[in-house]
Structures are given as C-alpha cells and as structure tokens.
Backbone as XML, in Angstrom:
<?xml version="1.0"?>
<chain id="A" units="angstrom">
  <residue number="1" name="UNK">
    <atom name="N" x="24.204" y="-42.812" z="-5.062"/>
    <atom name="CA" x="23.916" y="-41.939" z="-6.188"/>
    <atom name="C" x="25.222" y="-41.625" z="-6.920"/>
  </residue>
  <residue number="2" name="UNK">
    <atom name="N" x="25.130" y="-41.576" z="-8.131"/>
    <atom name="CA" x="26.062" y="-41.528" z="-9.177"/>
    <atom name="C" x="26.723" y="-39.830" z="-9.281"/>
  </residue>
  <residue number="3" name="UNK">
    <atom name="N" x="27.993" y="-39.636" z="-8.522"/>
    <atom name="CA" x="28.037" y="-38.329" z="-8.900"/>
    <atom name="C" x="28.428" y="-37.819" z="-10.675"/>
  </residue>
  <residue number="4" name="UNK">
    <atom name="N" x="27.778" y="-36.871" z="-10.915"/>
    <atom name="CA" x="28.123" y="-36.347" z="-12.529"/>
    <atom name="C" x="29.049" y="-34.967" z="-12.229"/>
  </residue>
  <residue number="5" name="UNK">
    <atom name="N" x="29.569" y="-34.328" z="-12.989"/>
    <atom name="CA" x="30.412" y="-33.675" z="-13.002"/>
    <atom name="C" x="30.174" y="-32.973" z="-14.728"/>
  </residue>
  <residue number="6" name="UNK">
    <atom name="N" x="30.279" y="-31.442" z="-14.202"/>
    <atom name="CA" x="29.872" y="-30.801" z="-15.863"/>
    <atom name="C" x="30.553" y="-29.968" z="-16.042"/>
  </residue>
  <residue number="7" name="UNK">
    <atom name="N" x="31.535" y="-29.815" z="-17.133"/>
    <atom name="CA" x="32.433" y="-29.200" z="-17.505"/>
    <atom name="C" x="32.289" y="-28.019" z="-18.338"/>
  </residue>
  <residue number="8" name="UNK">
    <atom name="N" x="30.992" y="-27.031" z="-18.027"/>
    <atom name="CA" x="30.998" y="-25.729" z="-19.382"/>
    <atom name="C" x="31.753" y="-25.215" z="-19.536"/>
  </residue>
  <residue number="9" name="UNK">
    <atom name="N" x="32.159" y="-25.416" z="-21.299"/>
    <atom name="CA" x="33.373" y="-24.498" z="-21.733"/>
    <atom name="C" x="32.924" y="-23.696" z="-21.849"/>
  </residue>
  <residue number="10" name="UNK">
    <atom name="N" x="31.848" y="-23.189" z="-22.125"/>
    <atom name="CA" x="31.235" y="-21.762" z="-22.611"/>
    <atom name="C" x="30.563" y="-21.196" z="-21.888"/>
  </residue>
  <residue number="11" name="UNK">
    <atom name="N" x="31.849" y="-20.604" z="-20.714"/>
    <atom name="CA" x="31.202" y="-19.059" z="-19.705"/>
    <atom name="C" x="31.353" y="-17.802" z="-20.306"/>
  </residue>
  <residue number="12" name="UNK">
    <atom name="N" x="31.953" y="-18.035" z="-21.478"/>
    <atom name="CA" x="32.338" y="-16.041" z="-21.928"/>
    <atom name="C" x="31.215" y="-15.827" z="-23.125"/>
  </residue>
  <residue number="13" name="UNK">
    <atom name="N" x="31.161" y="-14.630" z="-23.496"/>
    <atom name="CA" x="30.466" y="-14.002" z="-24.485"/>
    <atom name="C" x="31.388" y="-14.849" z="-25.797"/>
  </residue>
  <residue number="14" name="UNK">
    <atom name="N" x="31.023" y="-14.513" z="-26.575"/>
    <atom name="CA" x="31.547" y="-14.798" z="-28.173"/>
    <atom name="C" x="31.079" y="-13.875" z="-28.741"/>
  </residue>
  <residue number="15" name="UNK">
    <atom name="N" x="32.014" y="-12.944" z="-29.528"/>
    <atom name="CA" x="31.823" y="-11.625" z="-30.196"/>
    <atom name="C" x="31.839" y="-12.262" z="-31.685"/>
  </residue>
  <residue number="16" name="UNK">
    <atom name="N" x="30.920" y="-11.643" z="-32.680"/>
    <atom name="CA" x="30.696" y="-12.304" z="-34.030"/>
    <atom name="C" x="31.519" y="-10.710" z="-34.932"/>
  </residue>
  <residue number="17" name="UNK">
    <atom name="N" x="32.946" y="-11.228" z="-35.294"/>
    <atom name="CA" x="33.369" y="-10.303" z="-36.264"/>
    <atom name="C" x="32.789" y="-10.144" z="-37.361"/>
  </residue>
  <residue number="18" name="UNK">
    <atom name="N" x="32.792" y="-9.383" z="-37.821"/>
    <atom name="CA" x="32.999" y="-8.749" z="-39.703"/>
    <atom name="C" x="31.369" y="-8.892" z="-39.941"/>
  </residue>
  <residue number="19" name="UNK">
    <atom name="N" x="30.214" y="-8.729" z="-38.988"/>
    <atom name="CA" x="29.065" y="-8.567" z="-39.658"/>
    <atom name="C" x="28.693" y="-7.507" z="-39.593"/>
  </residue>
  <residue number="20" name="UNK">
    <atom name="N" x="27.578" y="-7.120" z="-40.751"/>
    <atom name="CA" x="27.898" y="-5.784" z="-41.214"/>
    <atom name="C" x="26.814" y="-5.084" z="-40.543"/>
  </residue>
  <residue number="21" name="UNK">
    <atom name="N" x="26.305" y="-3.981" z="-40.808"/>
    <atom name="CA" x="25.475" y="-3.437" z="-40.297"/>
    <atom name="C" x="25.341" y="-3.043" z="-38.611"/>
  </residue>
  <residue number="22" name="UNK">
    <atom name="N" x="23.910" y="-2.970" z="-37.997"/>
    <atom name="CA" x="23.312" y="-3.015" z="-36.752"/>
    <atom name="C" x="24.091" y="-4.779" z="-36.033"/>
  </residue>
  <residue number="23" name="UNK">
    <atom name="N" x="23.939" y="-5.782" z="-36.717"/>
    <atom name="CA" x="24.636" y="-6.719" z="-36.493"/>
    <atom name="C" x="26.238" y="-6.808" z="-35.905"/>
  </residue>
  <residue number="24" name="UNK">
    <atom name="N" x="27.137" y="-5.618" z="-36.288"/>
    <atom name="CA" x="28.006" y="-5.603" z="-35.531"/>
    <atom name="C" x="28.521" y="-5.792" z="-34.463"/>
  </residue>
  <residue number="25" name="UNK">
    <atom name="N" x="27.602" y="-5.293" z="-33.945"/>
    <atom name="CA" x="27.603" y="-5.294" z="-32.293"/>
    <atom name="C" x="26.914" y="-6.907" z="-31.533"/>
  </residue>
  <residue number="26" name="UNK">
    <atom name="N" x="26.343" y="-7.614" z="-32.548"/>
    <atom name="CA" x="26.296" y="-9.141" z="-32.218"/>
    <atom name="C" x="26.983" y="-9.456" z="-31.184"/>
  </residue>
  <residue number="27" name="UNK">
    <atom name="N" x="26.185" y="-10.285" z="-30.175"/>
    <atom name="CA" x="27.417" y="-10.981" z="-29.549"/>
    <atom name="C" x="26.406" y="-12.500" z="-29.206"/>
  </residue>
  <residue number="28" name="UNK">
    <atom name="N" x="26.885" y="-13.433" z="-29.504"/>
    <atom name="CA" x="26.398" y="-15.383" z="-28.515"/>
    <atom name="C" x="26.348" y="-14.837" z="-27.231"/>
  </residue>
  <residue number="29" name="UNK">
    <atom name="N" x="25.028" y="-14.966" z="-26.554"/>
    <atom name="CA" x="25.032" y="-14.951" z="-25.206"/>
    <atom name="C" x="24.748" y="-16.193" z="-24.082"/>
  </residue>
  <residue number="30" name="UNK">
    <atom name="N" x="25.447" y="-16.996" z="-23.379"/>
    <atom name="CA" x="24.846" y="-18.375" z="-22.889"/>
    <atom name="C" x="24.623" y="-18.078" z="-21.473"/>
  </residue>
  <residue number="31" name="UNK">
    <atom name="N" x="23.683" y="-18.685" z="-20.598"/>
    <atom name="CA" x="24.182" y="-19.064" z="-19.629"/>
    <atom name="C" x="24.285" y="-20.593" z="-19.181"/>
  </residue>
  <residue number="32" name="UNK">
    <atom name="N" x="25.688" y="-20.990" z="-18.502"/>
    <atom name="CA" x="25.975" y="-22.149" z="-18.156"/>
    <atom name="C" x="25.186" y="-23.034" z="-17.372"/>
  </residue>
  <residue number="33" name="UNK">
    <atom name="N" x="24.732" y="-24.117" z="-17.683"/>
    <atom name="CA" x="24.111" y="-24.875" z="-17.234"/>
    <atom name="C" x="24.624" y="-25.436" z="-15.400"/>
  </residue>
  <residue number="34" name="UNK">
    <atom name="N" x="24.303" y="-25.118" z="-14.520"/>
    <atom name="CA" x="24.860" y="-25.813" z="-13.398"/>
    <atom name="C" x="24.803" y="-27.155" z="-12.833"/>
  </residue>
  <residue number="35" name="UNK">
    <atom name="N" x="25.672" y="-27.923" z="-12.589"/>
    <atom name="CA" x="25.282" y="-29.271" z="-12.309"/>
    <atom name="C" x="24.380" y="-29.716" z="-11.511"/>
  </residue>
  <residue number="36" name="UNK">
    <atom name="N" x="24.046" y="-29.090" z="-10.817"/>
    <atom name="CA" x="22.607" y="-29.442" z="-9.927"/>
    <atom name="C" x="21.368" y="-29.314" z="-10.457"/>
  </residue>
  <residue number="37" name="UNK">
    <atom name="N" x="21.441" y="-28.683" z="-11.868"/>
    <atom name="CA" x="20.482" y="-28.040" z="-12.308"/>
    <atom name="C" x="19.835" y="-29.158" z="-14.063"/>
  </residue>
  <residue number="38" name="UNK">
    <atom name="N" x="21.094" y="-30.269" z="-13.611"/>
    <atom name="CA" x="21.400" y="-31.135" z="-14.785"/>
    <atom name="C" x="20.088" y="-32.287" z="-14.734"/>
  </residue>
  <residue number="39" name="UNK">
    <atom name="N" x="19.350" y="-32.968" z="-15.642"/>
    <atom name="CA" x="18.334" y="-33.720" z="-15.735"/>
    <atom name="C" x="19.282" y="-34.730" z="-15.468"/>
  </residue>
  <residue number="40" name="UNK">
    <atom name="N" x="17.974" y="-36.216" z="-15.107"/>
    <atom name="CA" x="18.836" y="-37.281" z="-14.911"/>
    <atom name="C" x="19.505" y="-38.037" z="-16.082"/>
  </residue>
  <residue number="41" name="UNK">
    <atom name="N" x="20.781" y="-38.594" z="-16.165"/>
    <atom name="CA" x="21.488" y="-39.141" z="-16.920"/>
    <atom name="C" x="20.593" y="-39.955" z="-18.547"/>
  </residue>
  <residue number="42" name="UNK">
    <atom name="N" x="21.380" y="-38.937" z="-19.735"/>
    <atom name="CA" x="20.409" y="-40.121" z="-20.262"/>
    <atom name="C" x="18.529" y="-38.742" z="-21.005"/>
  </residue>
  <residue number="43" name="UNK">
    <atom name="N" x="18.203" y="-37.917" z="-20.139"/>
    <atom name="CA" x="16.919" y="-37.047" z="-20.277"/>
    <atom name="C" x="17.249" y="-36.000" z="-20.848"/>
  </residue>
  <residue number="44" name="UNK">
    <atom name="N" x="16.580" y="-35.297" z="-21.886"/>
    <atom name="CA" x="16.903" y="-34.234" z="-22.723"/>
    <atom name="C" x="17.374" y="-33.140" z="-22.451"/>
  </residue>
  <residue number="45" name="UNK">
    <atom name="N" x="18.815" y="-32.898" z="-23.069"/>
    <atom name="CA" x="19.064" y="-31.172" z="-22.120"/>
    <atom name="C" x="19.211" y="-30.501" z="-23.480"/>
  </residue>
  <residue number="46" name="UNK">
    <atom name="N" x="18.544" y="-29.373" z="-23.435"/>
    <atom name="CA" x="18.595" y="-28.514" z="-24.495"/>
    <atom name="C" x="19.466" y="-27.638" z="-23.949"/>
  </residue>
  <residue number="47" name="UNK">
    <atom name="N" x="20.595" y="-27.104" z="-24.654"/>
    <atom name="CA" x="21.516" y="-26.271" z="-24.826"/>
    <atom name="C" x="21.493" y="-25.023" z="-26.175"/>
  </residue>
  <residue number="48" name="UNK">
    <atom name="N" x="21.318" y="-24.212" z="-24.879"/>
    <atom name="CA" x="20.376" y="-22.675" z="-25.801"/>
    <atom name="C" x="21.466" y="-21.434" z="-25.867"/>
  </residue>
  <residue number="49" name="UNK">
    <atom name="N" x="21.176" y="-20.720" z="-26.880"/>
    <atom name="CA" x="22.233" y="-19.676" z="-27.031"/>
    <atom name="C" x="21.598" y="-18.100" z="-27.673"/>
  </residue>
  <residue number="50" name="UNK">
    <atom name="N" x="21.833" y="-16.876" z="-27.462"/>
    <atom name="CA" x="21.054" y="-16.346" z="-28.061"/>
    <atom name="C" x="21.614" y="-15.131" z="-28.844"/>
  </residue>
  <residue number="51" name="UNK">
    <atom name="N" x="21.199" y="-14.574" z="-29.471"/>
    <atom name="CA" x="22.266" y="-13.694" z="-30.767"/>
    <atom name="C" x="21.934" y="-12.738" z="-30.094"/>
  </residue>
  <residue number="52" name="UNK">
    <atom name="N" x="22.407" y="-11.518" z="-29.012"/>
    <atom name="CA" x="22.139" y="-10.830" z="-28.610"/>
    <atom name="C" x="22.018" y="-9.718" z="-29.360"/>
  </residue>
  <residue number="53" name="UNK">
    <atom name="N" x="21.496" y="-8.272" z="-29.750"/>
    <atom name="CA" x="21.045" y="-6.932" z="-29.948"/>
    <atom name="C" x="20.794" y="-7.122" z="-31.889"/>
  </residue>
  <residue number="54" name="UNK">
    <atom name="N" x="19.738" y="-8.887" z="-32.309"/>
    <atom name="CA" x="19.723" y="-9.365" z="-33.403"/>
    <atom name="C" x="18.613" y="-9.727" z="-32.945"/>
  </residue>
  <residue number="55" name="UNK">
    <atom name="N" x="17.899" y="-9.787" z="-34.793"/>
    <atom name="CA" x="16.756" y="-11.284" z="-34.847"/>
    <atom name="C" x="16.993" y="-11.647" z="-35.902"/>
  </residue>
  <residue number="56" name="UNK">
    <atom name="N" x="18.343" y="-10.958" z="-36.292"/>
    <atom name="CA" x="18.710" y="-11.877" z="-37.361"/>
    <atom name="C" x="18.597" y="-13.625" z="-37.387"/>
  </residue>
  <residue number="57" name="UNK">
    <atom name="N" x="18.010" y="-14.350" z="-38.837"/>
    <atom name="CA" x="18.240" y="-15.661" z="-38.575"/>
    <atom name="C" x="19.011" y="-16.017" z="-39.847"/>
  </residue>
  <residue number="58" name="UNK">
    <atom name="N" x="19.657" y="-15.404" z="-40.169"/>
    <atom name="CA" x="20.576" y="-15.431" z="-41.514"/>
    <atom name="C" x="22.242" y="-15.860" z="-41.245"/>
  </residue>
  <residue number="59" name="UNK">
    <atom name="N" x="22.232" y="-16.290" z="-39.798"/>
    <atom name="CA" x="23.477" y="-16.639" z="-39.431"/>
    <atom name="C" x="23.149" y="-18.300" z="-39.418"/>
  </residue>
  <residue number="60" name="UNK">
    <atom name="N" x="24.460" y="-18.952" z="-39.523"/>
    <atom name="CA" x="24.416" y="-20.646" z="-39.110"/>
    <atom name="C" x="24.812" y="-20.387" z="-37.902"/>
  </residue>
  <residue number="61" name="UNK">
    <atom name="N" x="23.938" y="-21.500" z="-36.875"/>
    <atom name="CA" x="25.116" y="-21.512" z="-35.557"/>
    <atom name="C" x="24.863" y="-23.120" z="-35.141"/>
  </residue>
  <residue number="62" name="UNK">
    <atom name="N" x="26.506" y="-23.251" z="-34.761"/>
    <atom name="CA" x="26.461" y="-24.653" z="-34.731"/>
    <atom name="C" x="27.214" y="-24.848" z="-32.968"/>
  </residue>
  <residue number="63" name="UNK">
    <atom name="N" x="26.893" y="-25.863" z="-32.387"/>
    <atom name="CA" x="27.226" y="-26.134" z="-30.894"/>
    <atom name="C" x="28.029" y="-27.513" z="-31.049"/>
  </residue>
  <residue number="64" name="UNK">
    <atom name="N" x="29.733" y="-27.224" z="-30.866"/>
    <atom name="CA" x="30.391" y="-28.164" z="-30.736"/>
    <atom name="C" x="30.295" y="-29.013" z="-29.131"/>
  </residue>
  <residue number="65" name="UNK">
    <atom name="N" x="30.138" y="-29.941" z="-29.290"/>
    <atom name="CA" x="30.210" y="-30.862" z="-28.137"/>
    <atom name="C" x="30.665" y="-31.952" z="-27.847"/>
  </residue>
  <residue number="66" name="UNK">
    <atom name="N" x="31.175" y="-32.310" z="-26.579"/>
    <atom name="CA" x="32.247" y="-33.365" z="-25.980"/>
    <atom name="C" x="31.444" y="-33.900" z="-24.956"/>
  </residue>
  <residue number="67" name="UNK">
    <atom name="N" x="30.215" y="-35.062" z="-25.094"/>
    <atom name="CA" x="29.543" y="-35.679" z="-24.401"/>
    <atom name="C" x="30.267" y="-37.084" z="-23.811"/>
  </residue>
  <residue number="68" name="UNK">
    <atom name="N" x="30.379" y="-37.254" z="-22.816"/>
    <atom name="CA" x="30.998" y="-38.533" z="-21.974"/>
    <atom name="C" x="31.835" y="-38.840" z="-23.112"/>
  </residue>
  <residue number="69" name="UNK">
    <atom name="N" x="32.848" y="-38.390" z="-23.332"/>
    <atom name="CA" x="33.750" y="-38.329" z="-24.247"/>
    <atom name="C" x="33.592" y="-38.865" z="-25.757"/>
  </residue>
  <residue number="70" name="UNK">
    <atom name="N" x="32.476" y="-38.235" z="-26.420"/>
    <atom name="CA" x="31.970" y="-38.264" z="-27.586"/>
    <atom name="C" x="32.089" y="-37.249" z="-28.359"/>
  </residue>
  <residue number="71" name="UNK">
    <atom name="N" x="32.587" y="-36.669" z="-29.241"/>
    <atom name="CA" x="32.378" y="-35.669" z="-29.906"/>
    <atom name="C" x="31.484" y="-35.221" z="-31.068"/>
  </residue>
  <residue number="72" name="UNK">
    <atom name="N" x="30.823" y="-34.361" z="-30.851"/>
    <atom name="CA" x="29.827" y="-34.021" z="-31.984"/>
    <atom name="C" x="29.349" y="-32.980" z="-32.188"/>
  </residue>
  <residue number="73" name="UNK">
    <atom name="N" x="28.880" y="-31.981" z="-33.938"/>
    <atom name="CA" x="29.009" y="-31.221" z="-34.116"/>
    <atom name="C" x="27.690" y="-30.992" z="-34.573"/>
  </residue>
  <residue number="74" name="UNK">
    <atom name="N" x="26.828" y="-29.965" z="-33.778"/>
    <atom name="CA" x="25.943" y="-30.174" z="-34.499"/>
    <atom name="C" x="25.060" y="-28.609" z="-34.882"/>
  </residue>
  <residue number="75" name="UNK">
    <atom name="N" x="24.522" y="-28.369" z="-36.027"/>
    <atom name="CA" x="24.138" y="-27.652" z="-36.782"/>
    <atom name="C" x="22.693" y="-27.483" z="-35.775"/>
  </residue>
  <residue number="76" name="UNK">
    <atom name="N" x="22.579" y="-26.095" z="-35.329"/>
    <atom name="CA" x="21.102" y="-25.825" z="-35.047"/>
    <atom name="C" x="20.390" y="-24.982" z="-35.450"/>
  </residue>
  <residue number="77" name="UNK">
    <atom name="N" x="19.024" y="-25.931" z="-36.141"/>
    <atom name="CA" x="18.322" y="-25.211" z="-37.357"/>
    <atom name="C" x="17.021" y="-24.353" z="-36.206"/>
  </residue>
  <residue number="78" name="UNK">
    <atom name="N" x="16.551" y="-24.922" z="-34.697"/>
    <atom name="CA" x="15.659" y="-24.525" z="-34.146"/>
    <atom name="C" x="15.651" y="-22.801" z="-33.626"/>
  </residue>
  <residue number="79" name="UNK">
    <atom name="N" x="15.437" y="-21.842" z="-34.615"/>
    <atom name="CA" x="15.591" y="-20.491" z="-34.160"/>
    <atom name="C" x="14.059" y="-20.315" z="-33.574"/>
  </residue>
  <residue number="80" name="UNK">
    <atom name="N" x="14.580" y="-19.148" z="-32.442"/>
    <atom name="CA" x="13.102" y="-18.740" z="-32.138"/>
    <atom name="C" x="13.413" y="-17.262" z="-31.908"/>
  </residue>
  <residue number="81" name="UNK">
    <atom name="N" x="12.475" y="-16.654" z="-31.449"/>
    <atom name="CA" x="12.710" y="-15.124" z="-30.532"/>
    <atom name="C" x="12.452" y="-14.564" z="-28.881"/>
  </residue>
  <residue number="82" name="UNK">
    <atom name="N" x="13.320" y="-14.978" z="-28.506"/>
    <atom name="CA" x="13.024" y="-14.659" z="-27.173"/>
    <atom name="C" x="12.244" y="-13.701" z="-26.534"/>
  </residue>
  <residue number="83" name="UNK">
    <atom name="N" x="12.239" y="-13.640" z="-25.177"/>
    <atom name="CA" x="11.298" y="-12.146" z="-24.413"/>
    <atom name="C" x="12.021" y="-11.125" z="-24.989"/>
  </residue>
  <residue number="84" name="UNK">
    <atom name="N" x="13.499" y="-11.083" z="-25.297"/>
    <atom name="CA" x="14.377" y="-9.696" z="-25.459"/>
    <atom name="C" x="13.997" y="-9.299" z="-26.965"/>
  </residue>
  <residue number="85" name="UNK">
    <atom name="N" x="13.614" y="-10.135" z="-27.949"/>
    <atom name="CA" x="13.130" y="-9.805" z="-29.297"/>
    <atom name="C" x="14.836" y="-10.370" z="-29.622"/>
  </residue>
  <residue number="86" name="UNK">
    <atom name="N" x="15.494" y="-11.500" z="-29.248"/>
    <atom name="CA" x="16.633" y="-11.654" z="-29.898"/>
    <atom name="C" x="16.664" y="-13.447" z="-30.774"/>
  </residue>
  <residue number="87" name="UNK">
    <atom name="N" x="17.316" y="-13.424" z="-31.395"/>
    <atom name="CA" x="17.157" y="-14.517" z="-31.941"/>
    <atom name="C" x="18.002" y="-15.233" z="-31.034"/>
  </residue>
  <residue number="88" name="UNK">
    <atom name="N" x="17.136" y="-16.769" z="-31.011"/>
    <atom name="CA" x="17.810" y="-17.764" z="-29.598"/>
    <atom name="C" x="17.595" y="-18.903" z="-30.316"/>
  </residue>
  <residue number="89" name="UNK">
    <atom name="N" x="18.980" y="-19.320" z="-30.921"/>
    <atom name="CA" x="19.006" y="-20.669" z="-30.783"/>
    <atom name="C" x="19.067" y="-21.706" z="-29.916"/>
  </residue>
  <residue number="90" name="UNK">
    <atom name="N" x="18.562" y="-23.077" z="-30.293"/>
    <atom name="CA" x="18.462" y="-24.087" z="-29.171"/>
    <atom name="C" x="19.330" y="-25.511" z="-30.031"/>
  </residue>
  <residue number="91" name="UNK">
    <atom name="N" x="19.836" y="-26.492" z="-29.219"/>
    <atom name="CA" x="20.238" y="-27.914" z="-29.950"/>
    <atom name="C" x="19.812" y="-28.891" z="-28.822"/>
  </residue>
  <residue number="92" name="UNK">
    <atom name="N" x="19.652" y="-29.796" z="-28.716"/>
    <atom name="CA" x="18.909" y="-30.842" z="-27.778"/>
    <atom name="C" x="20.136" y="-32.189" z="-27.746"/>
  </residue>
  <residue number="93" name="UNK">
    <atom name="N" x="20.548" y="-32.442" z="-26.751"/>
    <atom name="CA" x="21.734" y="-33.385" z="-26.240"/>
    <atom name="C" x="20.933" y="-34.229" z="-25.444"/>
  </residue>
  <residue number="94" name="UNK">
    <atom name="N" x="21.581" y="-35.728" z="-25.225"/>
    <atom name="CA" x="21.106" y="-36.076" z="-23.692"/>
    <atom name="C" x="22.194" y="-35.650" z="-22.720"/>
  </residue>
  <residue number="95" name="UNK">
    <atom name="N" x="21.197" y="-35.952" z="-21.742"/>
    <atom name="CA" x="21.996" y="-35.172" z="-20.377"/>
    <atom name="C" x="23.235" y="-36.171" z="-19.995"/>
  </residue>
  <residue number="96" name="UNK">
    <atom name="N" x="24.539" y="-35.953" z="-19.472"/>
    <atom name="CA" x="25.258" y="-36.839" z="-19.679"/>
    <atom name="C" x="25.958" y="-37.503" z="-18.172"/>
  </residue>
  <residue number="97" name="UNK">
    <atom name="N" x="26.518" y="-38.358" z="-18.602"/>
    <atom name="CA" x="26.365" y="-39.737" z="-17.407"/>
    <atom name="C" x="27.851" y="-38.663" z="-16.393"/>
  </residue>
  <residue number="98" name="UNK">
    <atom name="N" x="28.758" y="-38.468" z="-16.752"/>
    <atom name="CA" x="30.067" y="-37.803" z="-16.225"/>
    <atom name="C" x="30.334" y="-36.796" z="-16.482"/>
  </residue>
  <residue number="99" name="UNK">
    <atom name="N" x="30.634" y="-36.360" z="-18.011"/>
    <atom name="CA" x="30.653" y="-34.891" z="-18.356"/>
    <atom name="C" x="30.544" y="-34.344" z="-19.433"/>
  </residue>
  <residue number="100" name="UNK">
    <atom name="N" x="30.470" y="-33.068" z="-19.799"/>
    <atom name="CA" x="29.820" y="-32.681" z="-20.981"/>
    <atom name="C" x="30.386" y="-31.095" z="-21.213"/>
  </residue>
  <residue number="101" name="UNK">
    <atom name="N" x="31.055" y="-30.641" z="-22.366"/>
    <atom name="CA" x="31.559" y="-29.560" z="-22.433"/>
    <atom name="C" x="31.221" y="-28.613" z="-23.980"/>
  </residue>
  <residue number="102" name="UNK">
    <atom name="N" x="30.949" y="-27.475" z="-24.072"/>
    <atom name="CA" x="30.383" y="-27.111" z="-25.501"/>
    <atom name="C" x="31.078" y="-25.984" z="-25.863"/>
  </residue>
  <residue number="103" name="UNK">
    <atom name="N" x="30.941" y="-25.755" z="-27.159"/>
    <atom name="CA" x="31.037" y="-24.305" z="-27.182"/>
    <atom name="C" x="29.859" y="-24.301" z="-28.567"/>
  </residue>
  <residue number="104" name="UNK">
    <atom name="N" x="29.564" y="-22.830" z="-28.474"/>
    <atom name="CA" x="28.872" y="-22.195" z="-30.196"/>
    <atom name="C" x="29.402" y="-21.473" z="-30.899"/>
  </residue>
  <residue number="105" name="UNK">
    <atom name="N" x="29.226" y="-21.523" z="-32.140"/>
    <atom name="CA" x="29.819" y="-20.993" z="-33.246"/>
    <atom name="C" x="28.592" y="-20.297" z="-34.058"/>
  </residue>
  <residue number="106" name="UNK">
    <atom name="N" x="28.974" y="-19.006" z="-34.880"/>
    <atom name="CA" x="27.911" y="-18.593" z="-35.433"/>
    <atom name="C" x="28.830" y="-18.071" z="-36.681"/>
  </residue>
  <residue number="107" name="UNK">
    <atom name="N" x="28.410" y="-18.398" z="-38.250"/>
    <atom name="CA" x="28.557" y="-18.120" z="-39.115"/>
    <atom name="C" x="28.028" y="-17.184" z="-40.222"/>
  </residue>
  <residue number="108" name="UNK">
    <atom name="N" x="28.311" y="-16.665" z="-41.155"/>
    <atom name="CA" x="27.385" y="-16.391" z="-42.120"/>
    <atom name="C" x="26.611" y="-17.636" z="-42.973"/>
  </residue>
  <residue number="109" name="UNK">
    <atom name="N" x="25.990" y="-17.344" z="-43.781"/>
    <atom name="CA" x="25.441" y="-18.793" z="-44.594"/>
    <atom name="C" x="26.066" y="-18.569" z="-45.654"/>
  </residue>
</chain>
C-alpha cells in the first residue's frame, strides 16, 4: 500500500480585517483534514471552510492549493449554511497521491 502523507497548512483561525459591522468579529473556521481520514488517491475531497458568527455571502473566498506539487487557485462560488446558521464554503480537489497543502482567503467583492 502506497503511503500518502498530508500536509495542512491551515490549522489556525484566519481573522477577516476591516469588515464592517456585526461582521467584524468574522473569523475562517477549518478543520484539518487527517490523513487517515483521506479518500483513495485520485476520489473527491471537498475542502470546506466556514465564515464563523456570519451568513454573510457577500465575501469572495478563494482556497489556495499545492496538490502533488501543483498549484492552484481556486475561487469558491458553492456557499451554503451550516447547522450553526454560518455561511460555509466548500471547493472540491481530488484526493492526492503524496501531498496536499491549502490555505483560504476571504475578500470583499
């Protein structure tokens, strides 16, 4: 069996400056995917993020990624609302053969 190895860059919070309002207090909330917990090489891993104490969907948020040493940036338009009533974005990767590292970004539009 092929060992994989997964590199999440994104264990910390990400605090969203300068938005105004109730939004202030925004923060990206993830939790890291664990490698045991990884589909087989190649099978869809959605990589989810969620705008915590928001349902705002008036932000861009985009998930930089470093797939088996590929880089790619990608814009995620799939908002939903979670159990918490927060807005949770999602982006869909394949699952990767060695390693895979991300972070999210959240903008104004």
């Amino acid at each position: 069996m092929k060992q994989r190895l997964l590199f999440a860059f994104l264990a910390w919070t990400a605090l969203l400056p300068g938005l105004a309002g109730a939004e202030s207090d925004a923060a990206l909330l993830h939790q890291p995917i664990k490698a045991a917990k990884l589909p087989a090489p190649g099978a869809p891993l959605p990589l989810k993020v969620q705008l915590a104490k928001s349902r705002s969907t008036g932000l861009r948020v985009r998930a930089f990624v470093e797939l088996d040493g590929k880089l790619m940036d990608l814009p995620i338009s799939t908002v939903e609302t979670d159990e918490s009533d927060n807005a949770a974005y999602t982006a869909e990767v394949n699952s990767p053969l060695a390693s895979i590292s991300y972070q999210f970004v959240a903008t104004r539009q």
